[in-house]
VEXTORDO-321638 format. One record per atom (N, C-alpha, C, O): x, y, z. Coordinates in steps of 0.2 Angstrom, whole numbers, plus 5000, padded with zeros to 4 digits. Layout:
N
XYZ/...
//
This chain:
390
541250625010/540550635011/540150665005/539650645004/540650705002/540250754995/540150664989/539650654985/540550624991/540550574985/539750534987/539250524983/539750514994/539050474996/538450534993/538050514989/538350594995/537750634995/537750634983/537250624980/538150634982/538050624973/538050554973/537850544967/538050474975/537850454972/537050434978/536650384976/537050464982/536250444984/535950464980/535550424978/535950534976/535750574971/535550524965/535050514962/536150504964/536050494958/535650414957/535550394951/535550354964/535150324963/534550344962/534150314958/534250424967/533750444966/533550434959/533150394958/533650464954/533650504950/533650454945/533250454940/533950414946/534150324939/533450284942/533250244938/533150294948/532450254949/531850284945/531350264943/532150334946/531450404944/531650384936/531150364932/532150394932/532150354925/531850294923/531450294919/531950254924/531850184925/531050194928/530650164924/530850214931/530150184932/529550274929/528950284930/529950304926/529550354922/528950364919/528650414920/528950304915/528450284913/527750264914/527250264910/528050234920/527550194927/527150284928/526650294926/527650314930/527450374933/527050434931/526750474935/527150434925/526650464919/526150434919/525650474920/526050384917/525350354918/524950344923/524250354923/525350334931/524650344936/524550414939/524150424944/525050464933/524650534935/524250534929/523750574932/524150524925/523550534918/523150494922/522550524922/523150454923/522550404925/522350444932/521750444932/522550474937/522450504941/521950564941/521550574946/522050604937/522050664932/521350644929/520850654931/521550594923/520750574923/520150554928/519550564926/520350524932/519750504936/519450554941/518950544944/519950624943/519650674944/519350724940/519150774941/519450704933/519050754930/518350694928/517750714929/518350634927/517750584927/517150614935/516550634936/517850604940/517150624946/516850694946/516250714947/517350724945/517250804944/516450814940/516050844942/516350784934/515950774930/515250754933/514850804935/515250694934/514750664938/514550684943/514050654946/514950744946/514750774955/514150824951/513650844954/514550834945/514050914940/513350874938/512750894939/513550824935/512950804932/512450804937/511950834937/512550764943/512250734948/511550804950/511050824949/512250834954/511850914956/511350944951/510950984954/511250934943/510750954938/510550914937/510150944932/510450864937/510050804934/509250804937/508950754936/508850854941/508150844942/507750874937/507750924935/507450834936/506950834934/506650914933/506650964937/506350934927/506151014926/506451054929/506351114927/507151044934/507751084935/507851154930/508051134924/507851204930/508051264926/508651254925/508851244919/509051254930/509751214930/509951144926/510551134925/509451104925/509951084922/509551054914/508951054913/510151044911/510251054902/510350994900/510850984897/509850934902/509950894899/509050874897/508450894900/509150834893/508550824892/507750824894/507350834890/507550804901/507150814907/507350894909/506850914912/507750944909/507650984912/507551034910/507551034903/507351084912/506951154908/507251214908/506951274908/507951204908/508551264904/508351314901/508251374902/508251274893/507851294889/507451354891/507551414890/507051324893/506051374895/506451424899/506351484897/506751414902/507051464909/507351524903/507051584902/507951494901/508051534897/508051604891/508351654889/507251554889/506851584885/506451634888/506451684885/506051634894/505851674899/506251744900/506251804898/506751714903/507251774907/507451824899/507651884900/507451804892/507451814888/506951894887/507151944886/506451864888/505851904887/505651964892/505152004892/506051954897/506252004902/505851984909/505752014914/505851894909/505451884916/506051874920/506651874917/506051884927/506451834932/506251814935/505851834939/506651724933/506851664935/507051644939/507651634939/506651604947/507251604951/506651554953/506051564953/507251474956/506751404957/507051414963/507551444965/506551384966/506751384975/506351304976/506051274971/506551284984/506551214985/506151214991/506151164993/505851264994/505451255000/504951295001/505151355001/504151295003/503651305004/503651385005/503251425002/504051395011/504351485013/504451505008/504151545006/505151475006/505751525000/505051544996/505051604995/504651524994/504051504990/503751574988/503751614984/503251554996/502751604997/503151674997/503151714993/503651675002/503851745002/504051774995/503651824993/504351744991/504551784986/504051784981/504151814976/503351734981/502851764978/502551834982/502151864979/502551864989/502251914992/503051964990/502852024990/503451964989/504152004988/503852034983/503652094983/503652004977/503352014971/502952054970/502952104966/502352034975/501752074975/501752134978/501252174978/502552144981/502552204983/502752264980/502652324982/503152234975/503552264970/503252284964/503352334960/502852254965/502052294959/502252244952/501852234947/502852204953/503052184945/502552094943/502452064938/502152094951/501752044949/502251964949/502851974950/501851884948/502251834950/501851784947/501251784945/502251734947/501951674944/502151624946/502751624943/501951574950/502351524952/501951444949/501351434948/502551394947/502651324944/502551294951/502751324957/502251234951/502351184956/502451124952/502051094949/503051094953/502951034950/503250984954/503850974954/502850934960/503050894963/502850824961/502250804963/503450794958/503350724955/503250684960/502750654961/503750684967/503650624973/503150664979/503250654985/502650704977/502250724983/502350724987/501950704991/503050774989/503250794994/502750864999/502750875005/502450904994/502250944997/501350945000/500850924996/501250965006/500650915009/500150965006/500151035006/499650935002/499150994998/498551035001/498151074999/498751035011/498251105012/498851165010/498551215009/499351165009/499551225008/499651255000/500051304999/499151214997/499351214992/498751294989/498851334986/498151284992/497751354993/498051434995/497751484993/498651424999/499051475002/499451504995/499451564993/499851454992/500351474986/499451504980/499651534975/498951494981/498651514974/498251584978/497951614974/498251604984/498051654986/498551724985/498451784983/499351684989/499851724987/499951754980/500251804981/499851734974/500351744968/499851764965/499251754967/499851794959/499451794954/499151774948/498651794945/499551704946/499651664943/499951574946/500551554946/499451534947/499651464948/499751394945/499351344946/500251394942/500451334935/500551274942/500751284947/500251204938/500151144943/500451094938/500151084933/501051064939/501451024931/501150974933/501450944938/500550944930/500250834933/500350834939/500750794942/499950874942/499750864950/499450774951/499350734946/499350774958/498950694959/498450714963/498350764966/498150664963/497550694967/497350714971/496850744971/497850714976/497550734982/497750824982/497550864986/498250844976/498550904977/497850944973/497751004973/497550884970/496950934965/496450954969/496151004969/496450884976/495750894981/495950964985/495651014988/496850954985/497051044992/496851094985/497251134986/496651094981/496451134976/495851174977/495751234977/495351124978/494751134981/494251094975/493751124974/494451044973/494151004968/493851024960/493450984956/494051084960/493551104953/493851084948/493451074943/494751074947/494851024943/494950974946/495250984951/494850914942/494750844943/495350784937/495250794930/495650744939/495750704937/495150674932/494550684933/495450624923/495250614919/495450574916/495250584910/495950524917/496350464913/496950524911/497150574914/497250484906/497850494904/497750474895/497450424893/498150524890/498250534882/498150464880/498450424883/497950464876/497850394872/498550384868/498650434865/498850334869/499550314867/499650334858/500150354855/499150334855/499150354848/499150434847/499250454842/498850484853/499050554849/499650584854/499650594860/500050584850/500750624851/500550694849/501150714847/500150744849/499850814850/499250814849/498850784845/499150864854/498350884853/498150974849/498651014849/497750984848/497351044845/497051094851/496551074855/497251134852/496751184857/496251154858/496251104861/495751184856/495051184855/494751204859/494251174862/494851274860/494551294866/494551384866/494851404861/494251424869/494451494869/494851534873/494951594873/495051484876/495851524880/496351544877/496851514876/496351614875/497151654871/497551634870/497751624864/497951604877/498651584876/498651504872/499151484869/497951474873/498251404870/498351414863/498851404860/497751454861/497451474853/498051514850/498051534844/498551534854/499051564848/499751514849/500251504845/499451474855/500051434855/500251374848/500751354846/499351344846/499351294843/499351234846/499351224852/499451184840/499651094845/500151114849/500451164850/500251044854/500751054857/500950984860/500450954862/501350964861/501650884863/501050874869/500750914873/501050794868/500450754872/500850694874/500550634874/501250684875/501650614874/501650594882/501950634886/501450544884/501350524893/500950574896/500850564902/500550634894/500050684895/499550634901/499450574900/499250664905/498550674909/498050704907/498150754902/497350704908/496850714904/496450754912/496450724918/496150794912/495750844918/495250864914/495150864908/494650874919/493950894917/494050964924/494450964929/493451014922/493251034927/493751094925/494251094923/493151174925/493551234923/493551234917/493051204915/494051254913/493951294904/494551234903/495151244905/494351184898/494651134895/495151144889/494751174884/495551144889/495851134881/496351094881/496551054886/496551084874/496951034872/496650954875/496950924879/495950934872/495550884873/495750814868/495950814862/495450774872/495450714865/494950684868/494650674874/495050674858/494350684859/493550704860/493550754863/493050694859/492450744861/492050684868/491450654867/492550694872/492650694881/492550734885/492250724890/492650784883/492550844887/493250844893/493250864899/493750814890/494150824894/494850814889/494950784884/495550874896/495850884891/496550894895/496550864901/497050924892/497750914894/497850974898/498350984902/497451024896/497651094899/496851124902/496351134898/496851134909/496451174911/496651194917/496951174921/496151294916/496251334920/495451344923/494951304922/495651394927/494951424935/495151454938/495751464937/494851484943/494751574944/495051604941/495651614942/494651624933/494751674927/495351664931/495651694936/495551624926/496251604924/496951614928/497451634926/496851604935/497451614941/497651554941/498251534940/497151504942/497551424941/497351394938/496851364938/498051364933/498051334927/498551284930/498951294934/498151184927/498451144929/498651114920/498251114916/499451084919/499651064914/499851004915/500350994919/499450954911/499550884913/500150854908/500150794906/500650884907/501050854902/501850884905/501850944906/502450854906/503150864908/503350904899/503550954898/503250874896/503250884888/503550924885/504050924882/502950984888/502951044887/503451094888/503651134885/503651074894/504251104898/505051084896/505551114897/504951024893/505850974892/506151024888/505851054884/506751034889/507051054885/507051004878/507251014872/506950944880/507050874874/506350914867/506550924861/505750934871/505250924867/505051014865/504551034862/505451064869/505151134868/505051164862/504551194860/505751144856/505451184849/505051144848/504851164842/504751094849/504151064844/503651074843/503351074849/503351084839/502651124840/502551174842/502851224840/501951184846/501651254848/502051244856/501951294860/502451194858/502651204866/503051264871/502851284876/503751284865/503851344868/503451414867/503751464869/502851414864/502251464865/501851464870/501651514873/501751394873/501151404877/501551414884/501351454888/502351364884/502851404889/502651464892/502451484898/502951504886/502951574887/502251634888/502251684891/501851604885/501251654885/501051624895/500851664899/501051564895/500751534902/501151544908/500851564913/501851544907/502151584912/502751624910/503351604912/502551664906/502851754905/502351784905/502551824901/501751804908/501251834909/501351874916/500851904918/501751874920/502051944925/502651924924/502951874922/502952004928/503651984927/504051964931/504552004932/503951904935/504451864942/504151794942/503651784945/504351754938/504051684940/504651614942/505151584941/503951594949/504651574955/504451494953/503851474953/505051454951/504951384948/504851334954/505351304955/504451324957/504451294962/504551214963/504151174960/505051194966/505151104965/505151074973/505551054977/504551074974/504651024981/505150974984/505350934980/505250984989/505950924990/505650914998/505250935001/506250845001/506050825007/505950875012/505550855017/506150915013/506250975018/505451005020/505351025025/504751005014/504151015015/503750955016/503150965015/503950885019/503850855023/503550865030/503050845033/504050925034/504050955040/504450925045/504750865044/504450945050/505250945053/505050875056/504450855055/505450825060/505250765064/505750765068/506250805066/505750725075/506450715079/506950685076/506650645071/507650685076/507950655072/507850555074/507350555078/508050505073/508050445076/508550435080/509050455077/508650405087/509050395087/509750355086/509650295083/510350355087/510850315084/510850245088/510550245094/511150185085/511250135084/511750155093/511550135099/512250195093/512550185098/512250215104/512550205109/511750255104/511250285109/510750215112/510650215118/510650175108/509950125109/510450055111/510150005113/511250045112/511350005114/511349995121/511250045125/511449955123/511849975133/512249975134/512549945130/512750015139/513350025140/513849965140/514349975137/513749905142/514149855141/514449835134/514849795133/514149865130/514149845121/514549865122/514849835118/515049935125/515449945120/516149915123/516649925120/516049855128/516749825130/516449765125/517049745125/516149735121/515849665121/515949675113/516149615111/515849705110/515649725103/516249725100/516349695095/516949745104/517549735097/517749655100/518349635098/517349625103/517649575104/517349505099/517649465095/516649515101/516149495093/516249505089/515849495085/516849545086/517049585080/517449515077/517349475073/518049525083/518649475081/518349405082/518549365079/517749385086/517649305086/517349295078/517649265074/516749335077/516649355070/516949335065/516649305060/517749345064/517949345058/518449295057/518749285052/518549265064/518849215066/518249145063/518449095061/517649155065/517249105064/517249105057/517349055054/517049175052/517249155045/517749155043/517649135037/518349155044/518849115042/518949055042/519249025038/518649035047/518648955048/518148915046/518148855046/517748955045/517148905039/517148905033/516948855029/517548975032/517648995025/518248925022/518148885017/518548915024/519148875024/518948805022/519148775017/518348785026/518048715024/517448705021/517148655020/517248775019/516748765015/516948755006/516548735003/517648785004/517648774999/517548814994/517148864996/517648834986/517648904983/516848894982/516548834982/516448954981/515848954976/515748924973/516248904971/515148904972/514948874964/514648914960/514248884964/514448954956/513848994951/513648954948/514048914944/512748944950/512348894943/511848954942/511749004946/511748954936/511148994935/510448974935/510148934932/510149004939/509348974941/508649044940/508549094943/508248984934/507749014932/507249044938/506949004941/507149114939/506649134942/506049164940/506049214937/505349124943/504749144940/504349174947/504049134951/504349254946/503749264950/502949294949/502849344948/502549254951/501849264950/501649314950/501949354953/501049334948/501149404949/500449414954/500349474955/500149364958/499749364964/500349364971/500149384976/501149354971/501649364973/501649424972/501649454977/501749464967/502049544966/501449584969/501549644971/500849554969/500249624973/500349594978/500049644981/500349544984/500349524987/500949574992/500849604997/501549574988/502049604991/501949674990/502049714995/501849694986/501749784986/501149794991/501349834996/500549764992/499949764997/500449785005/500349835008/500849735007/501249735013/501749785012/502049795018/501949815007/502449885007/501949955009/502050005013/501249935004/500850005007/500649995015/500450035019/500749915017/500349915025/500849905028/500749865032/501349925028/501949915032/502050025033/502050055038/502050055026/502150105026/501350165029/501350225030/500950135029/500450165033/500150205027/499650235028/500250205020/499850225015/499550225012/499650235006/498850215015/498050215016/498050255009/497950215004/498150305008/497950335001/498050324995/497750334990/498950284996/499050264990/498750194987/498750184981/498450144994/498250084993/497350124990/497050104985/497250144994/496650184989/496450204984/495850224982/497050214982/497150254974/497250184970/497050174964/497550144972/497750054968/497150034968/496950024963/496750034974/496049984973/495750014968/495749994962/495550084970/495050134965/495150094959/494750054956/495750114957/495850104949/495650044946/495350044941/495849994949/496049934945/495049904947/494849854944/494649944950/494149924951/493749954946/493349914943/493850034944/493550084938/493650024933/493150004930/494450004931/494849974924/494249894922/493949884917/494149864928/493849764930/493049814927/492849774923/492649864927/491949874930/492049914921/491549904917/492449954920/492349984913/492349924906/492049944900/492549864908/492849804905/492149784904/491949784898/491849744912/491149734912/490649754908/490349724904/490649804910/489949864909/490549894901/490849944901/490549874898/490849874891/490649974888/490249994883/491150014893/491150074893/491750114889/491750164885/492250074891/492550094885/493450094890/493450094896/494050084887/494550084891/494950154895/495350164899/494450214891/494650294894/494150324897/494150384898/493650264898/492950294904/493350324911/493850294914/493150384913/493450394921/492850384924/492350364921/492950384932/492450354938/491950384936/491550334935/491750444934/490850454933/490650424928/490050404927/490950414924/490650364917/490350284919/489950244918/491050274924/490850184926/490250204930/489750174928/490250264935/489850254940/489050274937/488450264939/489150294931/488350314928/488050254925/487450234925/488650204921/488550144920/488450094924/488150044922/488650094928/488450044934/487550054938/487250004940/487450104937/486950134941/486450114936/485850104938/486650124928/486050094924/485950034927/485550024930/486449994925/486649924924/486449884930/486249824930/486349924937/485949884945/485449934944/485549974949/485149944940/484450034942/484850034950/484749994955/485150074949/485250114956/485250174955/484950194950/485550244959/485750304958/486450324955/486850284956/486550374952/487250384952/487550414958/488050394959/487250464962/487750474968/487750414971/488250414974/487450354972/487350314975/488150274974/488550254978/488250274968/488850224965/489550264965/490050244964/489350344965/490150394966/490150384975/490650364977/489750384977/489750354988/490350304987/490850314991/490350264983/490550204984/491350204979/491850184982/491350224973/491850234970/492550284972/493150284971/492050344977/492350394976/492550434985/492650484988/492450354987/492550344995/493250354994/493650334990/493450395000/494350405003/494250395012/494050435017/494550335013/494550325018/495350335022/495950335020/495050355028/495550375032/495950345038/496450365041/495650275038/495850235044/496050145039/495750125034/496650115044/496450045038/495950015038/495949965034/495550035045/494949975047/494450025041/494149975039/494250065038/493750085032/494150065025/493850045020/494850065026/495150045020/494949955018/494849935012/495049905024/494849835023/493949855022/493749805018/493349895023/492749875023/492549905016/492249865013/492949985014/492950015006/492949945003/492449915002/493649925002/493749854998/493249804997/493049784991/492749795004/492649755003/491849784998/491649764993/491649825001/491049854997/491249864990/490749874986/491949864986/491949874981/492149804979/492149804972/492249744980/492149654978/491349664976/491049654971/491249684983/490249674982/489949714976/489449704972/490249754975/489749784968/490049764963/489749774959/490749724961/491049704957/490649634955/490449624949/490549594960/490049544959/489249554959/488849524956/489149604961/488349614957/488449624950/488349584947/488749684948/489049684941/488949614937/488549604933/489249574939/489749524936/489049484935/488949454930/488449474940/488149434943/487349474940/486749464943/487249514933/486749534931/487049514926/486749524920/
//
């Protein structure tokens, strides 16, 4: 018996020699690919955008860093409450607050954007969109976007913080009128940084500023700091789906069928895959040809047209006409390619003697139903062809 238990042993042991190598290898490869996912679970979780958290190029580590340095605290929160509360936590603490908003996909609905600028003492707006400037209360306003040729601008203005910051990165920047202007291009009267109500809300049309990619250059990690290291708690705020507001959940797939489906369903399974085996079988291998595709681009608006009227968003399709109607009418009326809606609209009004409120009625309509969204349209064809047609 002792003779069988030593050589079962020692097959063991001459397989595990003999294939050792094998076995080395698919634990290194194993081992690697848990430190690869391990990796990419990390990166995934810090990869947003102006993230304090995270340290790659888009994200604003850096700026965080350098703040908390200077003795502020730093703490980004992800929802409307977490928000307001700890700018009123703040205010009670006597240490004062300043909160960032920077929401790229508009997740947060802009009436309550008046709430965060009564709470706090301080309200930074990182290239809001329009509608976030109209919950603002309209006093600053959209104004094109940096002209591709200036990569920084000059203060040029009397506001402290710009004037000790200096230039400062303009690259993909936005341009705002309305309130105390700086960092202009231009003599527009409009510009990349402005503030209103003596200086609680400051909107910064530039990501730039904040990258850690772009902070030592120039005057950027100056205007950071002076813009929000001026109390000492500033709450970084980043909108996420959760300020959408709550909805029912939908129901499941197995909720919405009928009770019979669940005898009938694995049976259509197995006919299913019986019927592709069996076509598969006479139909024969693949071919791969390569074929030229050209799609028009009366195709590509055509199709986006039906994603905005399928998704119900009336304001994004009014934000598409607006533009492309200012872009066709600044063309016409030979205004210039960084004209904004009041410039077409004063040009227009020379150009048909009409009024200028007459022609902002009409430019600077926001329609609320899709039956004014089809008639806006159309009133904006008709003045396109008067245009066209003087």
């Amino acid at each position: 018996m002792t003779h069988v238990f030593v050589a079962a042993r020692r097959r063991k042991t001459g397989w595990v020699r003999r294939h050792r190598a094998g076995i080395l290898f698919g634990v290194a490869m194993a081992a690697a690919l848990a430190v690869v996912l391990i990796l990419q679970s990390t990166q995934r979780s810090d990869s947003q955008e102006l993230s304090i958290h995270n340290p790659g190029p888009s994200g604003a580590r850096a700026a965080a860093q350098i703040l908390a340095g200077q003795g502020v605290s730093v703490n980004q929160t992800e929802s409307f409450q977490e928000t307001l509360a700890a700018a009123r936590e703040a205010s009670r603490n006597g240490s004062g607050s300043t909160v960032l908003v920077y929401d790229e996909r508009g997740f947060l609905p802009p009436e309550k954007l008046p709430a965060l600028l009564a709470g706090t003492d301080r309200l930074v707006v990182v290239s809001p969109r329009l509608a976030a400037l109209t919950g603002l209360g309209g006093t600053i306003r959209q104004a094109g976007v940096v002209p591709g040729s200036e990569q920084t601008l000059q203060p040029g203005c009397g506001v402290a913080d710009a004037e000790a910051a200096g230039d400062i990165s303009a690259d993909g920047g936005f341009l705002y009128t309305g309130g105390t202007v700086c960092y202009g291009s231009g003599a527009t009267g409009r510009g990349l940084y402005a503030s209103a109500e003596n200086g609680k809300l400051v909107v910064l049309g530039s990501t730039a500023v904040l990258r850690n990619q772009f902070l030592a250059d120039h005057g950027n990690a100056a205007l950071t700091l002076r813009t929000l290291g001026s109390h000492g708690h500033l709450i970084w705020y980043l909108p996420g789906p959760g300020d959408l507001g709550a909805s029912p959940a939908p129901k499941t797939l197995a909720e919405l069928a009928p009770a019979w489906s669940a005898f009938v369903a694995p049976w259509l399974i197995v006919v299913a895959l019986f019927a592709v085996l069996w076509r598969g079988r006479r139909l024969g291998p693949l071919v791969f040809e390569p074929l030229p595709v050209v799609v028009k681009s009366a195709e590509t608006a055509e199709g986006r047209a039906r994603l905005y009227h399928e998704a119900h968003d009336i304001a994004r399709a009014a934000d598409t006409l607006r533009a492309g109607t200012v872009v066709r009418l600044a063309a016409d009326l030979r205004v210039g390619a960084g004209a904004d809606t009041v410039d077409v609209a004063a040009a227009a009004a020379r150009h048909l003697d009409s009024t200028l409120p007459d022609m902002l009625r009409i430019l600077q309509h926001r329609p609320g139903t899709e039956a004014e969204l089809v008639r806006w349209a159309q009133d904006l064809v008709r003045l396109e062809k008067e245009v066209q047609a003087r």
